[in-house]
N, C-alpha and C positions, 0 to 999 in steps of 0.2 A: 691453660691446662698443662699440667707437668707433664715430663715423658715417662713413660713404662722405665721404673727403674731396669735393669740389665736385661731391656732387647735389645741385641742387636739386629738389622736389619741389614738384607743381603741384596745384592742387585746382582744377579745374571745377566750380563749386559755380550752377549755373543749371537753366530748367525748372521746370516746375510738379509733374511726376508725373502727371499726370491718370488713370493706370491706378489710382492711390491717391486716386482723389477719391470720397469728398469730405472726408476728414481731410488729405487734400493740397492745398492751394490755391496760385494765381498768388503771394498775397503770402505764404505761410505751407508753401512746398513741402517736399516728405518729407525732403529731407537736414537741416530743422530740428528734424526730429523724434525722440525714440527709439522704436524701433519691436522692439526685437530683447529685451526683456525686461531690457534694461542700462540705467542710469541715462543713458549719456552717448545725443547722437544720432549721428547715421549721420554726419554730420560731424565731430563731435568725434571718434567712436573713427574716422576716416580719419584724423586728424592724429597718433591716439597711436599708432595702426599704425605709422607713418612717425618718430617719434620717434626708436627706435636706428638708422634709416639718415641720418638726414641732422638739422641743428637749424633751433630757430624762425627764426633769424634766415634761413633760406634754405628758406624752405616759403612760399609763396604763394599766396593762395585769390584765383581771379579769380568777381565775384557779379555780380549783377545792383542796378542802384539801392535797388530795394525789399528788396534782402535784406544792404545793406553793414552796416546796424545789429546788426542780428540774429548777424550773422555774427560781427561784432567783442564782442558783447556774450559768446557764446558761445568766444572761440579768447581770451582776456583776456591770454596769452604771448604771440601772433604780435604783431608790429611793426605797427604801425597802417600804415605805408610798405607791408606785404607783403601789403595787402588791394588790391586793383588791382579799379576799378570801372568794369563797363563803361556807358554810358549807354542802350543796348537790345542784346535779343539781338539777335547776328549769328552765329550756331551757331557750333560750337566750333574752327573753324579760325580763326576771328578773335579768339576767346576765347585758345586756344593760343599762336596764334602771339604776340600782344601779350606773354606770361607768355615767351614764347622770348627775345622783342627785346626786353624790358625784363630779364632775365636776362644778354642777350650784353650788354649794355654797361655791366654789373656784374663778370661775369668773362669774355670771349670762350673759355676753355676749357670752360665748367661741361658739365657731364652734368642732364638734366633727365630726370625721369619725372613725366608725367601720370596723376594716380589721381581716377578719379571719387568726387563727395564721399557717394553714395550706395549703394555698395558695402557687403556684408559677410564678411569672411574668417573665418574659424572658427581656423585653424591659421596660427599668426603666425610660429612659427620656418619654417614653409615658405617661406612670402610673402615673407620676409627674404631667405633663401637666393636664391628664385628672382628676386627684384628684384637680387643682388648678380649674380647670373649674366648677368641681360641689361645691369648696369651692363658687365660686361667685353665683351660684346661690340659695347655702344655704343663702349667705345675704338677698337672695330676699325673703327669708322666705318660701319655698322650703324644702319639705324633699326629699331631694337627692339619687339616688339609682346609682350605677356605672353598665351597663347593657353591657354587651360580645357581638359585632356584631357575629352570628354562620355562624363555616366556615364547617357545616356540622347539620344534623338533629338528633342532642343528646336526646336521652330519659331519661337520667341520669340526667338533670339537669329543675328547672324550667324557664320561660318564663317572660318576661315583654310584655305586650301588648301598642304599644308606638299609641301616639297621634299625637299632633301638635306641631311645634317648639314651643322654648320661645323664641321669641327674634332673634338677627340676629346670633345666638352662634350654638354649635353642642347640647344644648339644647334642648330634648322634654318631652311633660307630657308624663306621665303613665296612662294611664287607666286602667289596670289591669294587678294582677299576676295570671298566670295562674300556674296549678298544672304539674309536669313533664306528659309529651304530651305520648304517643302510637307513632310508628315508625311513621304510618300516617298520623297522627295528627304535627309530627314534621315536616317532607317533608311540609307539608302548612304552616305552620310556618315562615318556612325559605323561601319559595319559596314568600312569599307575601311582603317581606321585612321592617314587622311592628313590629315584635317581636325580641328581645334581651334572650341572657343568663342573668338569675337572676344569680349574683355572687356573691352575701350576702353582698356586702361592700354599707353602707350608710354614708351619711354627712349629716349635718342639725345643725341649732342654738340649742343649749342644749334646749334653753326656748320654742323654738316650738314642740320640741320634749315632752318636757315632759308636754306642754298641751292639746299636741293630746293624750298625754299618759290617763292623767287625763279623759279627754271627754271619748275615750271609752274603761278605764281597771280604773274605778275610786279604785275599791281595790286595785288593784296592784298599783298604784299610790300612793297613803297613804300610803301603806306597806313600798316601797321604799324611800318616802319623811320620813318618821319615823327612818329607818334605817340609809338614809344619816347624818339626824342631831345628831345621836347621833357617826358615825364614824370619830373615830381618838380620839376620850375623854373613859373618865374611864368605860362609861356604854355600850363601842359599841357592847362588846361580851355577855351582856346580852341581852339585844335589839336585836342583830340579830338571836340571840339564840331563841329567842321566835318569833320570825315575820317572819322569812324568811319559812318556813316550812309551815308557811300560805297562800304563794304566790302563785295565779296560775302559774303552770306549763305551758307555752304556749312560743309560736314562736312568736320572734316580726314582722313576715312578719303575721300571721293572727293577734298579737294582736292590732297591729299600722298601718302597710303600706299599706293592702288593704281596709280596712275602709278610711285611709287616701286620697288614691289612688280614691275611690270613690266619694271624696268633693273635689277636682280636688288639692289635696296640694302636689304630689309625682313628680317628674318629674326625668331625667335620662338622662346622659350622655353614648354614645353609646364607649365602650374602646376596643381596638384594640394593647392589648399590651403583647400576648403571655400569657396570664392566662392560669391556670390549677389550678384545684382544687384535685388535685393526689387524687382520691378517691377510688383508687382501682389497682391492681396491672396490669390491662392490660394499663389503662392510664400512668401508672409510665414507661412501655415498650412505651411509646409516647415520652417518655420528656426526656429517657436519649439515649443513642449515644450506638449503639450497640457494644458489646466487639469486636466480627471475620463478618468476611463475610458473614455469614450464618446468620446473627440477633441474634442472643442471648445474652442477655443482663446478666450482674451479677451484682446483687446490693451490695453495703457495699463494706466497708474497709479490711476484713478477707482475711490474706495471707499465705501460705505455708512457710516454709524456704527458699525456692526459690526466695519467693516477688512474686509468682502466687498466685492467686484466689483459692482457693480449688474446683476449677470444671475442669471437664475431658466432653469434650464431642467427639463423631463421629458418623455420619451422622444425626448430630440434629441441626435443625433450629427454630428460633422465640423463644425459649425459654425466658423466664424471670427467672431468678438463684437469691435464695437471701439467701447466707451461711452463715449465724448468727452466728450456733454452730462451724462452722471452720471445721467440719469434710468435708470431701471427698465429694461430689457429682456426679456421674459416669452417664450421659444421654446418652443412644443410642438409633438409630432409630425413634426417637419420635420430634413431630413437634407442637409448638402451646399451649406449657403448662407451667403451673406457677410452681415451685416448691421451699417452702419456707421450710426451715429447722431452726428451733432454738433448745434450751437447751429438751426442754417438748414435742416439739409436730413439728411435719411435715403434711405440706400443697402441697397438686398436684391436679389441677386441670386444666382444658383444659383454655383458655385465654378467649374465647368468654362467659363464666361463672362466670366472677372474679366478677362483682357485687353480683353473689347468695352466696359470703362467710359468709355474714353477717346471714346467715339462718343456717352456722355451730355452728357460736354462739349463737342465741337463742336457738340450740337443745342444748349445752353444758349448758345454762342455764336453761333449761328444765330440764335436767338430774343433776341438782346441783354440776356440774364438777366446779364450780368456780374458781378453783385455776387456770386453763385452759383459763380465758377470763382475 
């Protein structure tokens, strides 16, 4: 199968994870990891997702300083040129747009799709299809949003409030993102059949993009239009050195898509292709295949001289095991709990809780434990 002629495809590859801490850390975050019982990581198998739609030479992973090595040591096909680093986070609309404006002045026509590098899709010929279907309606001058039909009332994630078809396709507008719903709030949701999972993946003409960018984030737009023309020539790390620090901080879903979304330019194809966004360690007990009878799952590679797992359990169920450090882990009588062990630091917490871990890390940063995040 050929690739989409002029997509390029975007990787956001930033964050730490912290709902995954503490096998997820600042310098070492989960899209470096394999987590899915596959050799490659959650970043690698995003690039091979993306393989029959578009090629290396036009796939770009924008990272963070501390993770350009890593990155590159890992993606060893991409273009060393297509690894675009940013010097701090300034959330993903400054992320995006950079990978938009450094794209338009390679091809002013291109089609771009942003895929989070942390993503996992199950069903690839779906993904395929339905990436090709919001490629066609990025022609139509559309910014594109890839929306999760929900096979359940998530509070974890936000919402697309869908409209009217475009057209005779699985095409509809957006009229609106809605903010992650309250349990009751999601039950109507789902129950009304209008709304999708926001799954952060967009498509769109670079040029529409980035003059919605202009209309309403005109500073961040100059910022960026400033830094693209001087990247790749002798002045880029000056230039970015001095401009990027100026950028608003913001999300490209408030700085673009719901503005957008309200002069009717958004629309969204409904995907139905096994997504997950592993954001936490009870979701990752979704995605992988229980070790024994009893549920308990053990994540990673780490094996005894035996070729076992370094975990021992009896009469323990549902567990999620993730033995990093390789020592031992002994479970009895206990049901329902996360327990994560690395080099520094041990994580146990009950499963229905694994979203509150990110509140261990801002106490850790509270308390200037930083070595620890």
């Amino acid at each position: 199968m050929s690739v989409t002629p002029l997509l390029y495809a975007v990787i956001p590859a930033g964050g730490s994870g912290t709902r995954l801490w503490p096998l997820s850390r600042a310098g070492n975050p989960k899209f470096l990891h394999a987590l899915t019982g596959e050799p490659a990581t959650l970043l690698q198998a995003t690039v091979h997702r993306l393989d029959r739609l578009t090629a290396p030479e036009q796939t770009l992973v924008v990272t963070g300083v501390a993770h350009a090595t890593a990155v590159g040591r890992q993606l060893p096909d991409l273009p060393e040129a297509n690894v675009l680093v940013e010097p701090s986070p300034r959330d993903s609309c400054a992320a995006i747009g950079l990978a938009a404006a450094v794209i338009s002045r390679r091809e002013p026509d291109a089609i771009m799709g942003s895929f989070a590098a942390d993503h996992l899709v199950r069903d690839r010929e779906t993904f395929e299809r339905t990436i090709r279907e919001a490629v066609d309606g990025a022609r139509e001058g559309y910014l594109m949003t890839i929306g999760i039909t929900p096979n359940k009332p998530e509070t974890g994630y936000g919402y697309l409030r869908c409209g009217d078809e475009v057209g005779p396709g699985p095409v509809r507008m957006v009229e609106e993102f809605a903010e992650k719903p309250s349990h009751d709030v999601a039950l109507e949701y789902v129950a009304s059949g209008r709304y999708l999972w926001n799954a952060g993946m967009f498509v769109w003409r670079v040029d529409v993009f980035l003059a919605e960018l202009r209309r309403q984030q005109p500073a961040l737009f100059d910022g960026l239009t400033e830094i693209a023309a001087a990247w790749g020539g002798p002045h880029q790390d000056a230039v970015l050195g001095e401009v990027w620090p100026q950028l608003t901080r913001i999300s490209v879903d408030y700085a673009v898509m719901e503005g957008a979304a309200a002069a009717g330019l958004v629309a969204t194809v409904p995907g139905t292709f096994g997504w997950n966004d592993v954001g936490d360690f009870d979701t990752l007990g979704e995605v992988l295949d229980p070790t024994d009878e009893a549920g308990n799952i053990v994540v990673g590679s780490a094996k005894t001289e035996s070729g076992e797992p370094p975990v021992l359990f009896h009469d323990a169920g549902g567990l999620i095991v993730v033995p990093e450090s390789g020592r031992l882990i002994a479970a009895l009588g206990v049901e329902n709990l996360i327990i994560v062990d690395t080099e520094d630091a041990v994580l146990v917490c009950h499963r229905d809780r694994a979203q509150d871990v990110k509140h261990l890390v801002d106490k850790l940063k509270e308390q200037g434990e930083h070595q620890y995040v």
